[in-house]
N, C-alpha and C positions, 0 to 999 in steps of 0.2 A: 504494500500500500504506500509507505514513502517513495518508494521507486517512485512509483506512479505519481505524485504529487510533485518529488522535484523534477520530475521529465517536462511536466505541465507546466512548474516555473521557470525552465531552462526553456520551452520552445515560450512561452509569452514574452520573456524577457529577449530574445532572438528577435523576436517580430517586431519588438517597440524598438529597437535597432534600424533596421528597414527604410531606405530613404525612396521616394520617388524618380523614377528613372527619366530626366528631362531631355535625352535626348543626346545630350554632350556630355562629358565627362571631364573632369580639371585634375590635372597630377599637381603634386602638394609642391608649395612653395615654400624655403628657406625664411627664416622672420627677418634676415638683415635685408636693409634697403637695399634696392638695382641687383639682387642678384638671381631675380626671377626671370632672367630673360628678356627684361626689358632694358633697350640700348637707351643710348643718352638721350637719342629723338624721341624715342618713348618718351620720356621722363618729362621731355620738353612741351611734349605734346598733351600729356594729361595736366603739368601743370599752367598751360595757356588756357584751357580749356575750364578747368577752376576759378581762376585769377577774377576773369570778370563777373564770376556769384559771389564775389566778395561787397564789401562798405568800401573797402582800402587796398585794392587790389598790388599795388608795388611795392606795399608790405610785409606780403604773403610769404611765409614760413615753411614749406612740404619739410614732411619725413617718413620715413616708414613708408616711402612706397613699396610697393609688393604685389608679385601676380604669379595667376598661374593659368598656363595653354589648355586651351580645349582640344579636343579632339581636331576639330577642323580650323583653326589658326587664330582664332579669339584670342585673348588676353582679357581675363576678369581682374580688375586691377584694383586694390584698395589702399589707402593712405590716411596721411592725418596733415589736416594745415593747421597756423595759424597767423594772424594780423592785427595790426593797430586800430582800434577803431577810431574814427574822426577825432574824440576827445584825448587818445595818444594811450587811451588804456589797451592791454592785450586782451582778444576776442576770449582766448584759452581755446584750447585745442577742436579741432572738430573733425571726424573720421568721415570719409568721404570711401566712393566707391562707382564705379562703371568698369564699362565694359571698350577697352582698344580692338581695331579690326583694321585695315589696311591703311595706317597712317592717321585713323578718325578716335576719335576717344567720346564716348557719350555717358555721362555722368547717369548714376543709376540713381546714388541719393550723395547728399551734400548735409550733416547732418549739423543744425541748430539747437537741438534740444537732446532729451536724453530718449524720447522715443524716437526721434529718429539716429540717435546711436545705438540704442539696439537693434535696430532695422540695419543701420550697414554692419552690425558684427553679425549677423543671422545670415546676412547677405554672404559676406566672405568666410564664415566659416560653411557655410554649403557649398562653397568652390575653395574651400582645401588652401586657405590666404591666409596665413595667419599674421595678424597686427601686432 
C-alpha cells in the first residue's frame, strides 16, 4: 500500500514538472553578461532599442544582458537598466526582456513596477536566461 501511494506522489509530483511545448526550445545561458552569444551589435542593438522607453534616455545604465538561441535563430534576451530621472535621482534598476531576430530586437516587457518584474523573471526563466 505505501508503494502505491508514493508511486502516486512521485508521478503527480512529475506532472507538476511538465512545461508547455511552445514550439521552440532555448539552450541555457551563462548569468555573466555578452557571453550568451550575443556580439557587440547585439548588445548595441537591444540597448538603442531600450534607450528611448526611458524619462533620461543618455543616462541609461545596461547590465546583465543575457540570452539564449532558439531552435530556429531567435535570441530571447533579458537585462537590467538603469537612469537618472529628470530630478538627477537614480530610477533603481528595472529588468527588461525581448526577443533579437535578424538585427531587430523587440522588447517583450520593460518592467516599472514589481509586477511587471515578475512578469520578465517568468519570462526569462521559461527561456532558460538567467538574470
Amino acid at each position: 500500500m505505501d508503494g502505491r501511494i508514493l508511486s502516486i506522489c512521485l508521478a503527480a509530483g512529475l506532472l507538476g514538472c511538465a512545461t508547455p511545448d511552445t514550439g521552440q526550445s532555448f539552450s541555457s545561458a551563462p548569468s555573466a553578461p555578452y557571453e550568451s552569444g550575443l556580439s557587440d551589435d547585439d548588445v548595441k542593438t537591444v540597448e538603442a532599442t531600450i534607450r528611448p522607453l526611458l524619462k533620461n534616455p543618455p543616462t541609461a545604465q545596461f547590465r546583465g544582458i543575457t540570452a539564449a538561441r532558439s531552435d530556429d535563430g531567435h535570441k530571447f534576451v533579458c537585462g537590467w537598466v538603469d537612469y537618472l530621472k529628470p530630478n538627477g535621482a537614480l530610477a533603481g534598476e528595472q529588468p527588461f526582456s525581448g526577443t533579437l531576430f535578424a538585427g531587430q530586437f523587440v522588447v517583450g516587457t520593460l518592467a516599472h513596477d514589481q509586477t511587471g518584474a515578475a512578469s520578465v523573471f517568468a519570462e526569462c526563466q521559461s527561456h532558460n536566461v538567467r538574470m
